[in-house]
N, C-alpha and C positions, 0 to 999 in steps of 0.2 A: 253483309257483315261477316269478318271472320272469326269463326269460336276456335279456341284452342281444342286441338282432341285432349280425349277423356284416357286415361290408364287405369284399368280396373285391378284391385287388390290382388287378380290371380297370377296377371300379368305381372307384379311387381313382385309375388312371391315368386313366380319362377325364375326373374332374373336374378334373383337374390339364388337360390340355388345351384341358377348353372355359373355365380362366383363373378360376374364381371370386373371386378375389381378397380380400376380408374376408368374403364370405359364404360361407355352408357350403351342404351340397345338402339341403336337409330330407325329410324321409318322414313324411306322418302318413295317418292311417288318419282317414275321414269315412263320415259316412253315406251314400247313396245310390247311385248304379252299378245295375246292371241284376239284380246278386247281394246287394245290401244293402246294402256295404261297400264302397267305392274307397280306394283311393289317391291321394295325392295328394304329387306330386313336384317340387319347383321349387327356386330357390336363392333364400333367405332369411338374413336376419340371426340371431345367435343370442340365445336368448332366457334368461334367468336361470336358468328351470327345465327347460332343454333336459337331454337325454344328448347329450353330444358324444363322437362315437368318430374318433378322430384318424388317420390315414396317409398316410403319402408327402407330407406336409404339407398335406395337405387336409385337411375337416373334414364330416362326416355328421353331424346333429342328429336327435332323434325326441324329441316331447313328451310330457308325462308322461300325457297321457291318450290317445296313441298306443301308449304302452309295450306295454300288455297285449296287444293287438293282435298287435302284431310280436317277442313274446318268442319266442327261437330263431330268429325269419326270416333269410335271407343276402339283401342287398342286392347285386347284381350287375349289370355291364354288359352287353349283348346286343348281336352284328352279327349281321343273319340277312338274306337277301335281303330281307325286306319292308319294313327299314329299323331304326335301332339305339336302343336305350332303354334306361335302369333301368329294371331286372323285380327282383323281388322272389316267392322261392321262401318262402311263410310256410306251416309245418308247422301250424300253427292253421287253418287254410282249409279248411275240409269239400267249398267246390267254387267255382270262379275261369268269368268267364265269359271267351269265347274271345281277348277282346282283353287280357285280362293284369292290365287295371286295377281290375277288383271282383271281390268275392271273397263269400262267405260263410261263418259260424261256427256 
């Protein structure tokens, strides 16, 4: 069964700051990365067949052949000394290589 990912409140205040304006912050899951599987995170338009998950008047998209990928994941913000990004905790990920963005299944 697939759960829609989760967008946590920190997540949607930072999109809300860095101003997206008509576009949303997408997530989709791509082939390649050093574990098989990347991420891939940037602001895009939204697309017919997106899931859109809404807050704080912001807007998070993941496309439909992302879905399976990130069903249950929390999309989340991070400040950590090394510097601050959407990270993405996905309970499907058998093991993520050390920089955050590939993962494998």
């Amino acid at each position: 069964m697939n759960l829609p990912p989760k967008v946590t409140d920190r997540a949607f205040t930072r999109l809300a700051e860095i101003g997206a304006g008509d576009q949303a912050l997408r997530v989709a899951v791509e082939g390649g990365g050093c574990s098989g599987f990347q991420y891939e995170i940037k602001l895009d338009e939204i697309a017919s067949d997106d899931l859109v998950i809404e807050g704080q008047g912001q807007k998070v998209v993941v496309d439909a052949t992302s879905l399976p990928f990130l069903s249950g994941a929390t999309i989340d913000f991070s400040e950590e000394l090394i510097g601050a990004r959407f990270v993405i905790e996905n309970p499907n990920a058998t093991s993520s290589c050390g920089c955050g963005t590939s993962f494998s299944m």
